[in-house]
C-alpha positions, 0 to 999 in steps of 0.5 A: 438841650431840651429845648432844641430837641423840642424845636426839632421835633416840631419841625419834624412833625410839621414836614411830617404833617405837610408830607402827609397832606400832600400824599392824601390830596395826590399833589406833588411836593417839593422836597423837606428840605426845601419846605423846611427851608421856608417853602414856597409861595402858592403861585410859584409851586404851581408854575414850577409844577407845570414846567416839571411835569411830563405829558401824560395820555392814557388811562393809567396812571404814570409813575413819579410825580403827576399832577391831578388837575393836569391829568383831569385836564388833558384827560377831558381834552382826549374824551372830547377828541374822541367823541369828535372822531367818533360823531366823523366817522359815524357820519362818513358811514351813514352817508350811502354815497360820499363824494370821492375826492383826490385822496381815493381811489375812486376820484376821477380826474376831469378830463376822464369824466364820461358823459351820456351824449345824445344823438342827433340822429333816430332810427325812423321808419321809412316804409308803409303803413303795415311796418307801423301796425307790426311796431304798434302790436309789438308795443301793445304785446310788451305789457308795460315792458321795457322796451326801445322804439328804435330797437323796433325800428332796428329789426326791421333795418335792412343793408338793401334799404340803404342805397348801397351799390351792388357790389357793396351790397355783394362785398358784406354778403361774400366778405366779413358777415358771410357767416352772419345769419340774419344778415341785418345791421346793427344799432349803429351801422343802421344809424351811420351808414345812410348819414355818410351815405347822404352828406359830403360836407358834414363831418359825422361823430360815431360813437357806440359800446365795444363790438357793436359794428363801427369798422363797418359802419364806416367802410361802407359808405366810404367804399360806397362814396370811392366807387360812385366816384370813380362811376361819374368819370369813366374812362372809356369812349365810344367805339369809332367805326367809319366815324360812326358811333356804335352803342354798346350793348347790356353785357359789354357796357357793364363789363366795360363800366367795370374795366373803366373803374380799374382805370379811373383817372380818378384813381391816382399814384400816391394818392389815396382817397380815402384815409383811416388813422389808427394807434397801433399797428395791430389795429392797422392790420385788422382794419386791413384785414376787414378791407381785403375781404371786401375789395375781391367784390368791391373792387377797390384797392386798401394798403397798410402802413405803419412805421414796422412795414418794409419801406420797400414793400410800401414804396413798391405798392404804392406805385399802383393806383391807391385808393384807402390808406389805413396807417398809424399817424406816425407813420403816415406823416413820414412817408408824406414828409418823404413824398411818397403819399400826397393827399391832394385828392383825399376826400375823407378822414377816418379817426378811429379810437378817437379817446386815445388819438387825440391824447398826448402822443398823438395829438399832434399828429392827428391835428397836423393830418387834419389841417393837410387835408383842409388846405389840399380842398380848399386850394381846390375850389373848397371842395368838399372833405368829411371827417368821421371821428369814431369811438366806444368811449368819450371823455369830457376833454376829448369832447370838448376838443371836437367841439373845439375843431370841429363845431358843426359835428353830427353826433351819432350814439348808440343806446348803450354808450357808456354803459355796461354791456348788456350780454355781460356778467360781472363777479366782484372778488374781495381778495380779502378772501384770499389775503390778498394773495392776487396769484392763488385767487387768479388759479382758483378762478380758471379752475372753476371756469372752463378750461376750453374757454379763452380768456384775457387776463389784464395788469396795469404794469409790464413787470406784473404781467411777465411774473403772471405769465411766468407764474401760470407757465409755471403751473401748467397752464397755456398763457402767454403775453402781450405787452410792451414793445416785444417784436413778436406781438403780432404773432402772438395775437393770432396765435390766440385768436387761432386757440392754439394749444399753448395759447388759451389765456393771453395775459396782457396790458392795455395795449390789447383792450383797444379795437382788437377784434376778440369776438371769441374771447368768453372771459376777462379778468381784471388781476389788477384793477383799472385806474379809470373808467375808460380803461374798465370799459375798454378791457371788459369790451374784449368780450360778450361782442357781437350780440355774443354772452360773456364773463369778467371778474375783477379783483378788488383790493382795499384801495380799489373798493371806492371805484369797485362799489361806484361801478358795481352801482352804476351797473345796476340802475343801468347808468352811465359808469362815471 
C-alpha cells in the first residue's frame, strides 16, 4: 500500500514537474495524461504543434495555446514587411515627378497625348527698311524681356497688305469685325491667310488656341479664291451696234463685272464650290452666321445643311446657283446619295474641329467626303483641289492620320498651341474643403464671383447636369441646360448668348466646348473634372476669347489630383499641357 501510493506521488511530482517547466518556457503542452502515458518524442511534439497551432498578427498575444518560436517567427516576417512598405512609400513621395500609369487618374492614353508641332510658316516682314529699324528699337527697349519676333511682325500685319479684293477687304470692315478696333489680324490669320491665298494644290493644316480667329482665317481666302474665279469668266459680251464694237466706259464695266459675277457660268445649280464640314449643327449655323455677314458686300451665296433643317427648304435653296456649303458630314452625304448636291465642281474642303472629326463616328464620313472630291478633280484633267484641316488641339493619332492622307501638308501653328491661354486665370479648389460636397462648393463659387458675369459650368455626364440644373433652379439662381439630344438646344444657346434673365449660367457637357463662339462668357467651371487634356482645353477655351481676360475654376477630387497637380505644373513653366 505504501509503496504504491509512493509510486503515485512520484508520478504526480514528475507531471507536476514537466507541467511547470513547460509553463516557465511559455511551450505548449500535451495533456498529463498523455505525458503520463509515456509521452512524446521531440520531433513529434514539434510537428504536431506546428499543425495545431493557429496564425497569429499582431502585437498581442493571443489566448489558448501558442508557440514562441512561431510568434517570434511571423512577428520577424511582419517587421520586415513593414519596413518594405515603409522604404516604398517613402520613395513614391520623395520623387517630385512620378510616372502616372494606367491605374491614375492622370495617365493619358497614347492617342491623346498633345504634342508641341512646328510650324512651316513665320510671320516675315515685307515692308522697307524703317519697319526693320522700329522692330530692332522695339527689341533694344525690351531689356532682356521676353518677347516674340513674330509678335512684332504681328503688329505691323495689316488686311490691306494681303492681296485681298476689295470687296472682301469691304466684307470684314462692314461684316463680323465691324466693331474690331484696331482693325488688324490675328496670329493665325496673318500666317493662313497669304498661305491659301498663294497656293491651289497645297493642302494647309491650321491649328491655333481656342478664339484666335480660325473661321476667318479660312473664309477669307476662300470667299477671295470663289470670287477671282468667277472674274477670270465673265459672262457678259461686248455690246453690237451696227456690227461695230462699243467700249464700255468705267462705271458701266464695273457694275456689269458685278452683274456678271451674279451670273457666272462658273456658279452652278447643285454645285458649291466650296465645302466646310462641322460636327454639329450648332457649329454649322455659326459658321452660317459668320457667312452671311459677309456675303451682302462680297456677294456670294452660303447655304446650311444638317440632318435637322427642312429638306424642303434645302431642295428649294439649292435650286439657285450655290456657291459655300457648310454641313454636318452626315448630313451632306444624304443629300448627295439622294442627288440633290453634286461636288463635281468643288475646289476646296474645309475640315474644321478636326481632333473630333476624324474619331470614330466621323471618320468614315470625312474619308469618304475626301475621296469624292479627289476622283471629281482628277476626271477633270487632275485640276487642282486644296484641303484645309483646321483645329485648337492635335492628338498624337489624329496627327499621325494626316500625315497618313495627306503627307505634303503645310503646318501652320500659332505660338500658344497647347498651351494655356494667356489672358486666363485658374483656381485649383481641393473639395476637401468642402467634403467633397461638389453641390455647396458650386454655390460658394457664384456667390463670391459676379453675379452679372455669365458663366459655363461643365459635367462629364448628362444625368449630373440635369440634378445641377435643377439644383441651382432650386436655389434662385438663373441656370439652364445644354446637353444631350434635347430639341430646343439651339434656342437655348442664344438665349445665353443674348444674357437674358433666366439665362446667366449655362450648365452643360461637352457638347458646347467645342467652336461655340462664347467670346462673352467671364467664367468657366469645371464641376467634374475632365478625363483628358483635350477636353480641359477645350472647356477652358469658352472664355478669355479674342484678346478678352477670363476666369476657370476646377474642382479636384482625390482622384483628380494626379491630372490636377500635371496641369497646374505645366501651366506654370508655360509648357504644353500633356
Amino acid at each position: 500500500m505504501f509503496l504504491s501510493k509512493s509510486h503515485f506521488f512520484k508520478n504526480f511530482l514528475s507531471s507536476s514537474n514537466i507541467f511547470f517547466y513547460s509553463l516557465c518556457s511559455k511551450r505548449t503542452f500535451i495533456s498529463t495524461n498523455a505525458l503520463y502515458s509515456g509521452g512524446l518524442t521531440q520531433k513529434k511534439r514539434k510537428q504536431r504543434i506546428r499543425k495545431n497551432l493557429p496564425r497569429f498578427h499582431g502585437n498581442e498575444i493571443p489566448s489558448g495555446n501558442f508557440s514562441v518560436d512561431k510568434f517570434k517567427s511571423t512577428h520577424h516576417q511582419n517587421m520586415i514587411r513593414r519596413q518594405k512598405q515603409q522604404t516604398a512609400t517613402n520613395k513614391k513621395y520623395s520623387k517630385t515627378s512620378t510616372p502616372v500609369t494606367k491605374k491614375t487618374r492622370g495617365y493619358i492614353p497614347a492617342k491623346f497625348k498633345l504634342l508641341p508641332i512646328e510650324s512651316d510658316v513665320k510671320l516675315h516682314q515685307k515692308d522697307g527698311s524703317s519697319i526693320k529699324q522700329r522692330i530692332s528699337q522695339e527689341l533694344l527697349s525690351l531689356k532682356g524681356k521676353s518677347k516674340k519676333l513674330d509678335s512684332l511682325h504681328l503688329e505691323y500685319a495689316t488686311f490691306e497688305s494681303m492681296d485681298l479684293r476689295p470687296e472682301v477687304l469691304e466684307a470684314i470692315k462692314q461684316g463680323p469685325l465691324k466693331e474690331v478696333d484696331p482693325l488688324r489680324p490675328t496670329e493665325i490669320q496673318a500666317l493662313t491667310i497669304p498661305e491659301v491665298l498663294k497656293s491651289e494644290g497645297q493642302h494647309i493644316l491650321c491649328a491655333a488656341e481656342t478664339g484666335s480667329g480660325k473661321t476667318l482665317a479660312y473664309l477669307l481666302p476662300i470667299i477671295n479664291k470663289i470670287k477671282v474665279q468667277e472674274m477670270k469668266v465673265p459672262s457678259f459680251s461686248p455690246i453690237p451696234t451696227d456690227n461695230k464694237t462699243v467700249v464700255l466706259e468705267d462705271q458701266l464695266e464695273k457694275e456689269a463685272k458685278t452683274q456678271a459675277s451674279l451670273k457666272s457660268p462658273v456658279r452652278l445649280l447643285n454645285r458649291p464650290r466650296a465645302i466646310v464640314l462641322l460636327p454639329s449643327r450648332e457649329l454649322v449655323e455659326q459658321v452660317l452666321s459668320v457667312s452671311k455677314h459677309m456675303c451682302h458686300f462680297a456677294k456670294f451665296r452660303p447655304i446650311a445643311i444638317t440632318s435637322h433643317k427642312n429638306r424642303q427648304f434645302v431642295r428649294k435653296t439649292l435650286l439657285m446657283p450655290t456657291d459655300l456649303v457648310v454641313a454636318t458630314p452626315a448630313g451632306l452625304l444624304d443629300y448627295i446619295k439622294n442627288k440633290h448636291i453634286s461636288l463635281s465642281e468643288t475646289r476646296y474642303l474645309v475640315i474644321d474641329e478636326a481632333d473630333t472629326m476624324f474619331c470614330k463616328g466621323f471618320d468614315k464620313d470625312v474619308t469618304s467626303i475626301i475621296k469624292q472630291i479627289k476622283a471629281s478633280n482628277v476626271t477633270q484633267n487632275n485640276r487642282p483641289y486644296q484641303i484645309i484641316v483646321v483645329t485648337a488641339t492635335l492628338p498624337k493619332t489624329v496627327n499621325e492620320l494626316l500625315s497618313k492622307e495627306l503627307p505634303f501638308m503645310k503646318r501652320i501653328t500659332s505660338y500658344s498651341l497647347h498651351k494655356s491661354l494667356p489672358n486666363l486665370s485658374h483656381n485649383f479648389i481641393d473639395l476637401k474643403i468642402f467634403n467633397y460636397n461638389k453641390y455647396e462648393a458650386t454655390i460658394q463659387t457664384l456667390k463670391a464671383h459676379s453675379e452679372s458675369a455669365s458663366t459655363m459650368i461643365f459635367c462629364n455626364k448628362k444625368k449630373t447636369a440635369e440634378h445641377l440644373e435643377k439644383y441651382l433652379y432650386s436655389k434662385n439662381f438663373p441656370a439652364i441646360g445644354l446637353y444631350g439630344d434635347i430639341d430646343d438646344r439651339t434656342t437655348k444657346l442664344e438665349s445665353f448668348r443674348n444674357q437674358e434673365s433666366h439665362a446667366k449660367i449655362l450648365v452643360c457637357t461637352d457638347i458646347a466646348s467645342r467652336g461655340v463662339d462664347t467670346t462673352f462668357v467671364n467664367h468657366v467651371i469645371l464641376f467634374d473634372f475632365p478625363t483628358t487634356i483635350v477636353d480641359f482645353l477645350h472647356r477652358v477655351g469658352r472664355t478669355a476669347r479674342a484678346g478678352k481676360r477670363g476666369k476657370a475654376t476646377y474642382f479636384v477630387t482625390k482622384k483628380d489630383r494626379q491630372l490636377a497637380e500635371r496641369i497646374k505644373r505645366n501651366i506654370r513653366d508655360k509648357r504644353v499641357l500633356s
